[in-house]
PyMOL Python script that loads the backbone (N, CA, C, O; Angstrom):
from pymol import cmd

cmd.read_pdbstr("""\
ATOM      1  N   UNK A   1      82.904  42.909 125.074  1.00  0.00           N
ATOM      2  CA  UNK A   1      81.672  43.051 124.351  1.00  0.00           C
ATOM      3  C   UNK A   1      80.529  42.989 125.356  1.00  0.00           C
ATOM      4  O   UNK A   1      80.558  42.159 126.263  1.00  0.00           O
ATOM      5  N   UNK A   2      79.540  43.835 125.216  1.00  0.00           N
ATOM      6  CA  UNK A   2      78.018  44.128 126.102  1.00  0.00           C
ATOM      7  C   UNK A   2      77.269  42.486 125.565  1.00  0.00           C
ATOM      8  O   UNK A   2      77.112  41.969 124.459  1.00  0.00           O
ATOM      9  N   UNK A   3      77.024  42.164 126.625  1.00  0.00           N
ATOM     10  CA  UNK A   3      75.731  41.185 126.251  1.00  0.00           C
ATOM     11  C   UNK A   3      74.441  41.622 126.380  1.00  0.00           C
ATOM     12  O   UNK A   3      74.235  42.833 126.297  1.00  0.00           O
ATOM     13  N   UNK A   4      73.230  40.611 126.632  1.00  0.00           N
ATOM     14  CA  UNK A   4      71.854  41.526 126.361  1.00  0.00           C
ATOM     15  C   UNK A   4      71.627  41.636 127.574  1.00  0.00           C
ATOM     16  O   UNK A   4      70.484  42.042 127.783  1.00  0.00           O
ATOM     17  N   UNK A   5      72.408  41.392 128.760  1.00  0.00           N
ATOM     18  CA  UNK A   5      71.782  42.413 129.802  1.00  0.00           C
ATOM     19  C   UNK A   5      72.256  43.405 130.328  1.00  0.00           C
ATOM     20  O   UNK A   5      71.902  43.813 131.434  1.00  0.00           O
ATOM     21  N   UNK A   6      73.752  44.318 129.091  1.00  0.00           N
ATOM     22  CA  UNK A   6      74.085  45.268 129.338  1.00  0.00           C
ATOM     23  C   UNK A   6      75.755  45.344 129.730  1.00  0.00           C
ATOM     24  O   UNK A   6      76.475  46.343 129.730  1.00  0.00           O
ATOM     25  N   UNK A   7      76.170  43.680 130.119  1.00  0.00           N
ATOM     26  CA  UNK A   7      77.195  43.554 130.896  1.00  0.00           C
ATOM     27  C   UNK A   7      78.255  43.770 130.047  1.00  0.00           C
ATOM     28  O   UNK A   7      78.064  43.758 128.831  1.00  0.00           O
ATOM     29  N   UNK A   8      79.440  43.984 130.555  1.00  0.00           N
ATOM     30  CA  UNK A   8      80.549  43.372 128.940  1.00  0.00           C
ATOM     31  C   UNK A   8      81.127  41.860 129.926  1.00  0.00           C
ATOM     32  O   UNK A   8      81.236  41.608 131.126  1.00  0.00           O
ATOM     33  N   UNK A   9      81.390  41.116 128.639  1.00  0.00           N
ATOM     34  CA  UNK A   9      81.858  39.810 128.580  1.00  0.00           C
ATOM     35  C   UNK A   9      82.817  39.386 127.861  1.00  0.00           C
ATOM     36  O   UNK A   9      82.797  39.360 126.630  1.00  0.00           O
ATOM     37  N   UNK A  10      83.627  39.063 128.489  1.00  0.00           N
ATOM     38  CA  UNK A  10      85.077  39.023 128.001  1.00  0.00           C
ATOM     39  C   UNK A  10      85.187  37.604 126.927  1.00  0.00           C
ATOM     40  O   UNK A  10      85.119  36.449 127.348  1.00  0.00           O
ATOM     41  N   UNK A  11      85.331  37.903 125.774  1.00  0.00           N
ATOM     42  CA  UNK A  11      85.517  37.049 124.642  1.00  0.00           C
ATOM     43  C   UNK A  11      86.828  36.652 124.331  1.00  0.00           C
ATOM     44  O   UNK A  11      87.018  35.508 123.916  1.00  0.00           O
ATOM     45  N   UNK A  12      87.838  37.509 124.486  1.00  0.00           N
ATOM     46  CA  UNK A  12      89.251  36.857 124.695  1.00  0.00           C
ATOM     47  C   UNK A  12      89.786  37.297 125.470  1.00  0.00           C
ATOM     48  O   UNK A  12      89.764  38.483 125.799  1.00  0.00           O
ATOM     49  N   UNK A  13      90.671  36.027 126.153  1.00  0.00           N
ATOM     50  CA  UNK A  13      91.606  36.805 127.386  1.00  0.00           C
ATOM     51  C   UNK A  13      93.207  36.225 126.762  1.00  0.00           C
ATOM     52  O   UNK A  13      93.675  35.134 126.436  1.00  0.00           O
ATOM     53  N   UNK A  14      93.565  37.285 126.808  1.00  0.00           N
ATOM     54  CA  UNK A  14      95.614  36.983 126.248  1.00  0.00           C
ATOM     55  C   UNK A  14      96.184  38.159 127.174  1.00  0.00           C
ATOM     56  O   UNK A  14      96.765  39.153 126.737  1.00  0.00           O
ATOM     57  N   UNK A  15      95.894  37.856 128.685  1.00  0.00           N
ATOM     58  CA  UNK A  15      96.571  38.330 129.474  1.00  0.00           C
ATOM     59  C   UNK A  15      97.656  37.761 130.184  1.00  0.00           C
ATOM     60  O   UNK A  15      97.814  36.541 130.234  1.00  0.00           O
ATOM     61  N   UNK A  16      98.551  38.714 130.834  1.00  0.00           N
ATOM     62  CA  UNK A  16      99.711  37.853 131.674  1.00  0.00           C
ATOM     63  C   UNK A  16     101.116  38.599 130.548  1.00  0.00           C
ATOM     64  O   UNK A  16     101.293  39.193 129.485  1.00  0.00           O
ATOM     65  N   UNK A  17     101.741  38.096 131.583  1.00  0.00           N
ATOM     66  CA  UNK A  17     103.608  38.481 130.638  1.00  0.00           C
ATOM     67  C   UNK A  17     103.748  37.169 130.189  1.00  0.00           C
ATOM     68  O   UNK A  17     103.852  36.155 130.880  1.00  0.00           O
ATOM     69  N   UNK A  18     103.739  37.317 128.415  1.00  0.00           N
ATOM     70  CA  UNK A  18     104.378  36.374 127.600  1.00  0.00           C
ATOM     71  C   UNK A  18     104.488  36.984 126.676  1.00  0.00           C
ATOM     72  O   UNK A  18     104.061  38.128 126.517  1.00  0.00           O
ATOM     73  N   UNK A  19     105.376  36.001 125.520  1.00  0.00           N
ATOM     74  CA  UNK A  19     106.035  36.732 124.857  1.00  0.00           C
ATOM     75  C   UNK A  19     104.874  36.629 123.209  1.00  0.00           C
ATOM     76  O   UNK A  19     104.399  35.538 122.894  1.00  0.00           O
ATOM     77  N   UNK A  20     104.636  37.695 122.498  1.00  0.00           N
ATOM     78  CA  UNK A  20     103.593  38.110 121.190  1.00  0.00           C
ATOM     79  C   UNK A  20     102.787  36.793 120.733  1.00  0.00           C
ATOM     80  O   UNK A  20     103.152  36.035 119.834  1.00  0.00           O
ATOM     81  N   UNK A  21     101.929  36.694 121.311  1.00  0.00           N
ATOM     82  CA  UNK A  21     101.123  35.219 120.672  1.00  0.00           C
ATOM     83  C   UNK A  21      99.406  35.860 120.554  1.00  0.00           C
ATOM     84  O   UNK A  21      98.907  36.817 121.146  1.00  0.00           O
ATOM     85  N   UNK A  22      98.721  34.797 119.433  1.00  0.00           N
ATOM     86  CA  UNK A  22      97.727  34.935 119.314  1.00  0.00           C
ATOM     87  C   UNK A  22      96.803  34.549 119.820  1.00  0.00           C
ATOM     88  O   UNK A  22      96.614  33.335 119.752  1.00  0.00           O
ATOM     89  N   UNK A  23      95.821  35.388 120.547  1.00  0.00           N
ATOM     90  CA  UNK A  23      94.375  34.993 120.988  1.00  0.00           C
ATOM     91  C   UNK A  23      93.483  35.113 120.610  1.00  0.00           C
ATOM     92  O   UNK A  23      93.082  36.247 120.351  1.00  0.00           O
ATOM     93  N   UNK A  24      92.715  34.007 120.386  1.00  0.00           N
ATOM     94  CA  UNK A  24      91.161  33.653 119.704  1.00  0.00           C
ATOM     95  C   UNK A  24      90.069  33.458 120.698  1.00  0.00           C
ATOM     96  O   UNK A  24      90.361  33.103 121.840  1.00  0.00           O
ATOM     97  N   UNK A  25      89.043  33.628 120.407  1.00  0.00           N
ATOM     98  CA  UNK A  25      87.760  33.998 120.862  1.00  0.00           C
ATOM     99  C   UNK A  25      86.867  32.452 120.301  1.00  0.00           C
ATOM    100  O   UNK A  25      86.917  32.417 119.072  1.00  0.00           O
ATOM    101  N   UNK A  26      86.364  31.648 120.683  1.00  0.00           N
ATOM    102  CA  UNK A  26      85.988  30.345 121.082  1.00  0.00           C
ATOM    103  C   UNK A  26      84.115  30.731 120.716  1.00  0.00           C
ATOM    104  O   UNK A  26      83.249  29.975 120.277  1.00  0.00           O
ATOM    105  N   UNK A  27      84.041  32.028 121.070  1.00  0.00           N
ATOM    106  CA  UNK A  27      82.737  32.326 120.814  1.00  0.00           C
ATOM    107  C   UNK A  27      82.670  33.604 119.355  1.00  0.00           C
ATOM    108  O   UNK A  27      83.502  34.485 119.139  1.00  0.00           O
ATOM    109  N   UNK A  28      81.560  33.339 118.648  1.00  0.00           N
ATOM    110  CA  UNK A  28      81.204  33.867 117.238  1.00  0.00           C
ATOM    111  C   UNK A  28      80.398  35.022 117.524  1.00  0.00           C
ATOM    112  O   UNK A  28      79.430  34.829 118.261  1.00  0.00           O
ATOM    113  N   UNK A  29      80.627  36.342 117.033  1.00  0.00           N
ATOM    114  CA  UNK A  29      80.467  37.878 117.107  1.00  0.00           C
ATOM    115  C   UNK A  29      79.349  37.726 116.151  1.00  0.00           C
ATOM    116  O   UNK A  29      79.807  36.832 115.439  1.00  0.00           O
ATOM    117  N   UNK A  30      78.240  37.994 115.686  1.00  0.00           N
ATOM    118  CA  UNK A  30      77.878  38.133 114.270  1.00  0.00           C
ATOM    119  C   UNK A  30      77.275  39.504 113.992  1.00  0.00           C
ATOM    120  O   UNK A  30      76.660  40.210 114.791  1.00  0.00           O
ATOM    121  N   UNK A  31      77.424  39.633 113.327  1.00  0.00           N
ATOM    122  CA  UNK A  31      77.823  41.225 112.298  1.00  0.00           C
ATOM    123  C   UNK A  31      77.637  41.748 111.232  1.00  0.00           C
ATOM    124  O   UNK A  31      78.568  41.282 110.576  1.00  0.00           O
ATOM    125  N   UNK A  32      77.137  42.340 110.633  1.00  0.00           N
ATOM    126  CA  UNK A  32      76.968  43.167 109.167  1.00  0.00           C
ATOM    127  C   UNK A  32      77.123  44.215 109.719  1.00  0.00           C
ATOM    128  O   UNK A  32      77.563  44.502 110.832  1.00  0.00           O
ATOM    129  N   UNK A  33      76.494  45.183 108.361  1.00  0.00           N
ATOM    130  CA  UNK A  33      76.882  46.195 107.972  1.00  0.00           C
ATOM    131  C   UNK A  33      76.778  47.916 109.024  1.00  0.00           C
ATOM    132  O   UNK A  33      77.272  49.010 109.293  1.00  0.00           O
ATOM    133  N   UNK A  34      75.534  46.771 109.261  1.00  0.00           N
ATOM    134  CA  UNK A  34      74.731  47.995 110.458  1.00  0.00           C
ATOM    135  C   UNK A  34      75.016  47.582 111.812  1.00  0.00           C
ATOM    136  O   UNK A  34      74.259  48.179 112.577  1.00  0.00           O
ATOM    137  N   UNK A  35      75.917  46.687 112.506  1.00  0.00           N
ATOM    138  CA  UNK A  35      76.240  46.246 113.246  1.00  0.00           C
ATOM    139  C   UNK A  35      77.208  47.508 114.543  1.00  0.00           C
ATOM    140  O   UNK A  35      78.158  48.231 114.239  1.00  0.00           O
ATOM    141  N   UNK A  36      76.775  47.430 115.453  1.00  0.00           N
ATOM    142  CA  UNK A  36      77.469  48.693 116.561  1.00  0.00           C
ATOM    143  C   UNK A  36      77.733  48.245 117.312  1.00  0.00           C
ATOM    144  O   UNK A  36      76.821  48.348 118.133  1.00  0.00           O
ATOM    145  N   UNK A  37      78.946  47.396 117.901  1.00  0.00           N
ATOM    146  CA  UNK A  37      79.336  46.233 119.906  1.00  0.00           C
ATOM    147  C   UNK A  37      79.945  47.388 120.503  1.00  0.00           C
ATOM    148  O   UNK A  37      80.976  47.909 120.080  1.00  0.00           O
ATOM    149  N   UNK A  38      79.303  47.765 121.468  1.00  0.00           N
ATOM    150  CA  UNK A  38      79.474  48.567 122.540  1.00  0.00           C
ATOM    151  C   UNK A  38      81.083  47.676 123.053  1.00  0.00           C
ATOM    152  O   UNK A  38      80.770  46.764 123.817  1.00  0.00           O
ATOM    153  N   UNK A  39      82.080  47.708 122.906  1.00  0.00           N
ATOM    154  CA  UNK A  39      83.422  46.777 123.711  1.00  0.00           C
ATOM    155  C   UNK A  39      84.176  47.955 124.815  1.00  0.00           C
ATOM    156  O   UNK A  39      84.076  49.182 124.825  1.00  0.00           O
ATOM    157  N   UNK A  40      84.840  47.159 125.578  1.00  0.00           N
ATOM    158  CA  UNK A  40      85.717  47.517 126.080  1.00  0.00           C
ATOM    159  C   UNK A  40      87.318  46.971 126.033  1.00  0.00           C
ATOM    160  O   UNK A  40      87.567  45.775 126.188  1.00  0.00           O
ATOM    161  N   UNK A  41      87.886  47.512 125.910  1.00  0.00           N
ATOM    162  CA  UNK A  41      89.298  47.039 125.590  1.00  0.00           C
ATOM    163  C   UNK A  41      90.146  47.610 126.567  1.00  0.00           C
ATOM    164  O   UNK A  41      90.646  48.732 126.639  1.00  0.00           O
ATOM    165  N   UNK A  42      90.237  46.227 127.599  1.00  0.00           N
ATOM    166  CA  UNK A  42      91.712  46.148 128.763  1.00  0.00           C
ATOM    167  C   UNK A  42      92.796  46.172 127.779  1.00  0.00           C
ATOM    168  O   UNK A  42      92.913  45.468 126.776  1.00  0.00           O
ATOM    169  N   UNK A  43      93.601  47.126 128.238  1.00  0.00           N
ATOM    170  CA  UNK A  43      94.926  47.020 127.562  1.00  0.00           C
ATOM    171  C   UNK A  43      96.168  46.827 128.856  1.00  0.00           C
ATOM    172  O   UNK A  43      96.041  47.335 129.970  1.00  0.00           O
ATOM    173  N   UNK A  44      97.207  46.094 128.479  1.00  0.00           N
ATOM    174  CA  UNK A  44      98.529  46.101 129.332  1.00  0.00           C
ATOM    175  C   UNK A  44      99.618  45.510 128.373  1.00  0.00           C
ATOM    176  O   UNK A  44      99.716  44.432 127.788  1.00  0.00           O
ATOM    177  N   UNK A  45     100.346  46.558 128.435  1.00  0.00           N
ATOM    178  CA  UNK A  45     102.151  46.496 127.438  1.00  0.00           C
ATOM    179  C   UNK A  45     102.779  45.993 128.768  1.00  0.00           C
ATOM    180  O   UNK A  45     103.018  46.486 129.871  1.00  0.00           O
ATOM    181  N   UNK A  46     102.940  44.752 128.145  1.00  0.00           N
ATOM    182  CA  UNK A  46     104.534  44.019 128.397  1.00  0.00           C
ATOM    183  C   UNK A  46     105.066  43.129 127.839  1.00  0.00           C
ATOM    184  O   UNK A  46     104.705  43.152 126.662  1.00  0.00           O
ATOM    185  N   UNK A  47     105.722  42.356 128.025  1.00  0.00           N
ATOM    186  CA  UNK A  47     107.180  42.836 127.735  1.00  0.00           C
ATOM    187  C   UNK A  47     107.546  43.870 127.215  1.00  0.00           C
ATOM    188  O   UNK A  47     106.870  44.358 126.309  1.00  0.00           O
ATOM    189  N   UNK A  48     108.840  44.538 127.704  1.00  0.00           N
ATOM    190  CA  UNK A  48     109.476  45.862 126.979  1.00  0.00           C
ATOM    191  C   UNK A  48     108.968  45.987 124.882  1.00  0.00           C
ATOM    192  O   UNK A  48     108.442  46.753 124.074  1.00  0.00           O
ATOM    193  N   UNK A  49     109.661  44.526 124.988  1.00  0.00           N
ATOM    194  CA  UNK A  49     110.003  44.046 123.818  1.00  0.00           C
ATOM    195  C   UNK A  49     109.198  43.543 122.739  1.00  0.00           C
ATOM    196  O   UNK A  49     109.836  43.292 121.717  1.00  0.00           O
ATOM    197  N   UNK A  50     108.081  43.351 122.706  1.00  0.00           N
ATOM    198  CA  UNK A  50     107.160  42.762 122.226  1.00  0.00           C
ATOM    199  C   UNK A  50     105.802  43.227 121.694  1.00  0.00           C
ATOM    200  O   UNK A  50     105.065  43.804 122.493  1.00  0.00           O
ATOM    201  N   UNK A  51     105.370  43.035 120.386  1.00  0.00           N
ATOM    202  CA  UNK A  51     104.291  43.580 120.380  1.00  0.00           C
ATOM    203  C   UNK A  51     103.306  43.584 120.969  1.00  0.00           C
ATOM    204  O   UNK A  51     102.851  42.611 121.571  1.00  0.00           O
ATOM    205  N   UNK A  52     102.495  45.363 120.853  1.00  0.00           N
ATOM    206  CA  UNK A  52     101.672  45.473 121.745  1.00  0.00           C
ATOM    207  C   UNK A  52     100.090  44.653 121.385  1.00  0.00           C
ATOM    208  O   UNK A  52     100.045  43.552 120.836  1.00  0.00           O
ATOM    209  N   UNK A  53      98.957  45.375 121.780  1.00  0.00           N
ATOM    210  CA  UNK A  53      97.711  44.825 121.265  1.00  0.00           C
ATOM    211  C   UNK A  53      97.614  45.123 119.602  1.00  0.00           C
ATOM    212  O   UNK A  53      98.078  46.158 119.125  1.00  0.00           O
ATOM    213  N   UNK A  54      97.109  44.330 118.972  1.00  0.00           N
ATOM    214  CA  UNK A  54      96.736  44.545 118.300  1.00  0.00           C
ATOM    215  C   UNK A  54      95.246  43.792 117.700  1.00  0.00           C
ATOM    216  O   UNK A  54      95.275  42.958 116.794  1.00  0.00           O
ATOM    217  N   UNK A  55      94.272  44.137 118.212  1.00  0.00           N
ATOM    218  CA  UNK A  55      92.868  43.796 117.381  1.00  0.00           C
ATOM    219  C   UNK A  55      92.576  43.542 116.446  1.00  0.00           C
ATOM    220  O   UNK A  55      92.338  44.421 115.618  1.00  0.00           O
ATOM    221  N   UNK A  56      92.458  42.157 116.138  1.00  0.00           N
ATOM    222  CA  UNK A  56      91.479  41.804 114.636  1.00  0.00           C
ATOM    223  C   UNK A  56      90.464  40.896 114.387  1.00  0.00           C
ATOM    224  O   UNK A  56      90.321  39.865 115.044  1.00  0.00           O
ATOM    225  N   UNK A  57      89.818  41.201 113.552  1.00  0.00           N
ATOM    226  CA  UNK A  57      88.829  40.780 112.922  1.00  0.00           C
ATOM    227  C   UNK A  57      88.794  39.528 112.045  1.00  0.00           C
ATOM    228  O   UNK A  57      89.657  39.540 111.168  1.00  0.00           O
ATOM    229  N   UNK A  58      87.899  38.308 112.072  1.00  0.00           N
ATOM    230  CA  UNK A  58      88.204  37.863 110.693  1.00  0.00           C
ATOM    231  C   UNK A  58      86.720  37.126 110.643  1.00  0.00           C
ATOM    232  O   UNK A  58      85.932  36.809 111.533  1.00  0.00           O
ATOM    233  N   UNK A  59      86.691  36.980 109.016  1.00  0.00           N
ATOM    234  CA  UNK A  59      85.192  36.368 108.903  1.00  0.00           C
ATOM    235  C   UNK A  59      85.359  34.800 108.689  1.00  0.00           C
ATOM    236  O   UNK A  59      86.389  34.323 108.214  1.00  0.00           O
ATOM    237  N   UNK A  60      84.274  34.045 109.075  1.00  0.00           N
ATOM    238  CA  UNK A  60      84.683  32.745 109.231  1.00  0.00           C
ATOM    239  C   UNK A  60      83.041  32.145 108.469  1.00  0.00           C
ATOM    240  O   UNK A  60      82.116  32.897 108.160  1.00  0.00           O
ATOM    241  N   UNK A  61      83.052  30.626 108.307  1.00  0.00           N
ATOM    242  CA  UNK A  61      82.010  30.264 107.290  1.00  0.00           C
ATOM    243  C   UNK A  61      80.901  29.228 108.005  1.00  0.00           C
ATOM    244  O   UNK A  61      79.901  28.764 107.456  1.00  0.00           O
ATOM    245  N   UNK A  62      81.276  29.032 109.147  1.00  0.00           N
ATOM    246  CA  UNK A  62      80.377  28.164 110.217  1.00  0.00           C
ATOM    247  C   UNK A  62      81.236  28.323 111.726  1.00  0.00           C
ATOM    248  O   UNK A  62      82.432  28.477 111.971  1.00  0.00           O
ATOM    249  N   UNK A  63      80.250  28.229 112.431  1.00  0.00           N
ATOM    250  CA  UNK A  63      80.372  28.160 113.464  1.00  0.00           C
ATOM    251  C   UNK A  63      81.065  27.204 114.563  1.00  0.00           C
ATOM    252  O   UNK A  63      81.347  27.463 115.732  1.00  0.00           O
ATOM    253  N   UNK A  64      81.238  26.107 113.879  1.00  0.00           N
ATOM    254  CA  UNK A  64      82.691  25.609 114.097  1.00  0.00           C
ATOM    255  C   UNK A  64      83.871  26.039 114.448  1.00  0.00           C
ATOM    256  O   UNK A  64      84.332  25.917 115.583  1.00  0.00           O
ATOM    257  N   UNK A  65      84.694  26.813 113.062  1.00  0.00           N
ATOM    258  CA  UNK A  65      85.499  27.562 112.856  1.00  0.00           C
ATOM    259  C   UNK A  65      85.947  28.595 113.996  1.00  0.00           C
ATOM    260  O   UNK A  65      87.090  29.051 113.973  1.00  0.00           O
ATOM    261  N   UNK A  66      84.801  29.052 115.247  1.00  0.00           N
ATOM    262  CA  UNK A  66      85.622  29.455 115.721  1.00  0.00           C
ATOM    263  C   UNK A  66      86.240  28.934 117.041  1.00  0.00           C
ATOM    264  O   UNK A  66      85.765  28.273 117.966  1.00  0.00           O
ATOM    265  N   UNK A  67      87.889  29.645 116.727  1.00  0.00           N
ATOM    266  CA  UNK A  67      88.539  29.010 118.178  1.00  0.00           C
ATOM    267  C   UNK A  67      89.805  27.925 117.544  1.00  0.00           C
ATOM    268  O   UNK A  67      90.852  27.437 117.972  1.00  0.00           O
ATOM    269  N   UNK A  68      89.206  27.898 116.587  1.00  0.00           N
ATOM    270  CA  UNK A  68      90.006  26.407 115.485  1.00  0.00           C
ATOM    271  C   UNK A  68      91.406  26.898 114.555  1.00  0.00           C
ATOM    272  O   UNK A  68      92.268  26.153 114.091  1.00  0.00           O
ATOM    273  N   UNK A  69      91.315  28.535 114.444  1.00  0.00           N
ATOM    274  CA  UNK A  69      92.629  28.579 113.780  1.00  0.00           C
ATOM    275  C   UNK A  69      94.108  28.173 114.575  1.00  0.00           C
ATOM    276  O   UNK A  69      94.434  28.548 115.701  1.00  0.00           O
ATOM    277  N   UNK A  70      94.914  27.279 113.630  1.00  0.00           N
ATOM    278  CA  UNK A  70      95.968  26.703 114.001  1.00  0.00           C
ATOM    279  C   UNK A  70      96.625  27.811 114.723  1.00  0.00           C
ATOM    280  O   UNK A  70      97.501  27.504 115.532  1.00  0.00           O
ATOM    281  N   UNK A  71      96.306  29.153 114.534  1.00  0.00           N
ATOM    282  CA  UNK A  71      97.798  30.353 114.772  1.00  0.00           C
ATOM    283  C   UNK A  71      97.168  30.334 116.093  1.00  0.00           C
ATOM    284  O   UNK A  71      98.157  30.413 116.822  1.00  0.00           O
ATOM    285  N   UNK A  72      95.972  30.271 116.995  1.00  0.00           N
ATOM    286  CA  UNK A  72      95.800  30.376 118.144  1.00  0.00           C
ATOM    287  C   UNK A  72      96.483  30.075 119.278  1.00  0.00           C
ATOM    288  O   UNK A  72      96.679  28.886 119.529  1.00  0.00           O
ATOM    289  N   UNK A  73      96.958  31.071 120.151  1.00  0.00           N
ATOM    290  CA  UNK A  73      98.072  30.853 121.081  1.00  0.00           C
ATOM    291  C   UNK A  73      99.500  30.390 120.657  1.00  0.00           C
ATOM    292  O   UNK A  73     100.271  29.633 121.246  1.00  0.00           O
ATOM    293  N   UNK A  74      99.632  31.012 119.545  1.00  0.00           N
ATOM    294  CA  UNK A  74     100.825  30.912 118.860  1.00  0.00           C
ATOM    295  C   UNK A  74     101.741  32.386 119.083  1.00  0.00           C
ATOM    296  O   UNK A  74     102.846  32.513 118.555  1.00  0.00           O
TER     297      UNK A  74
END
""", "prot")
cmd.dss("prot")
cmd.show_as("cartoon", "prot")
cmd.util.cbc("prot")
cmd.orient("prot")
């Protein structure tokens, strides 16, 4: 994701060979409707075996919340 001086800044890192686990982002995106994040998305498949990237989204209710779901690095 671009910050405001243009850069991108890496909000999650779930790099390295291991085997399908989840990575969370510690820092809060905020967003509606009219919302446009310039991102970049490093990609690398490995293991043979294992699912690849898959990107998601989720909405959360304070700012707490993020970084806090139990499935993180699961």
């Amino acid at each position: 994701m671009r910050n405001n001086q243009g850069e991108y800044e890496t909000i999650v890192n779930n790099d390295h060979n291991h085997p399908t686990k989840f990575g969370c982002s510690s820092k809060v995106v905020e967003m509606d409707v009219d919302t446009e994040i310039p991102a970049e998305l490093l990609y690398y498949q490995g293991p043979r075996y294992h699912i690849s990237l898959i990107p998601m989204w989720r909405k959360i209710d304070s700012r707490e919340e993020a970084g806090s779901d139990p499935q993180c690095g699961k």
